[in-house]
N, C-alpha and C positions, 0 to 999 in steps of 0.2 A: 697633287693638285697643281704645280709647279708646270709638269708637265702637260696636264690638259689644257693650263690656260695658253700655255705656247702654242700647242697644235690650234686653238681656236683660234689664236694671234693669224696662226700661221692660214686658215682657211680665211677670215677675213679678211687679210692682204692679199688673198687667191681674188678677192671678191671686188676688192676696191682697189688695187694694184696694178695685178698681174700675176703670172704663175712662176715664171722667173724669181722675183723675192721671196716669193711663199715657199718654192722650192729649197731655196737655202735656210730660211725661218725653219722647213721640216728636218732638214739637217742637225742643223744646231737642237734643234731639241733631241734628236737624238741623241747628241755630244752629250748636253745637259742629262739627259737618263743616264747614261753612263757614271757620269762624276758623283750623280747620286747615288747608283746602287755603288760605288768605292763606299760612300764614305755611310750611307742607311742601313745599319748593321740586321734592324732585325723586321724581312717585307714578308713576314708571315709566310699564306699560302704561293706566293709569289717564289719561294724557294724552292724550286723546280729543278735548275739547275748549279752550278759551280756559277762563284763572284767573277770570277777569273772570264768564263764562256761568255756568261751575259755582258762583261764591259766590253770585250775583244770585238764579239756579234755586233755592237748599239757603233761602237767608235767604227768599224767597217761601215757598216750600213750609213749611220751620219756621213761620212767623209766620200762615200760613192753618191748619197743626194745631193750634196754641198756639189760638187763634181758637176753630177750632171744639172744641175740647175747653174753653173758659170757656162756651161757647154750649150745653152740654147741659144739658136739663132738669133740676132747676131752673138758669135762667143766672146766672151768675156777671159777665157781659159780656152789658148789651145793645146792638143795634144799630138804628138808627131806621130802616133799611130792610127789617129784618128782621119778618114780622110776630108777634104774640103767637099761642100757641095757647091757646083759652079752653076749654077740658074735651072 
């Protein structure tokens, strides 16, 4: 539950924001999936695959949204392999 109400958090400030913050809100709820499946021993049919795969996968995926939502115009976070757009 923890998790849906983030992502609604997170479509809501899509809606009265901007996509830029919602972007990062989408992130961190990824994070947040993550530290729960550590520590919520038993997600039922949700045991698909290894604890290990599913935090690895959520903590990537969060930390490439987190990313690319500091990376939108104007950036917030630049990256030296990323190149500039000049007009």
């Amino acid at each position: 539950m923890l998790v849906f109400g983030l992502l609604t958090a997170a479509l809501l400030t899509a809606a009265m924001a901007g996509f830029r913050p919602a972007t990062v809100l989408i992130g961190v709820t990824f994070a947040v999936a993550a530290v729960l499946r550590v520590f919520v021993r038993d997600v039922g049919i949700l045991a698909v695959r290894s604890r290990f795969t599913d935090v690895t996968v959520m903590l990537v995926l969060g930390g490439a949204v987190v990313m690319l939502g500091l990376m939108i115009p104007p950036p917030v976070v630049e990256l030296p392999w990323v190149p500039r757009r000049t007009g």
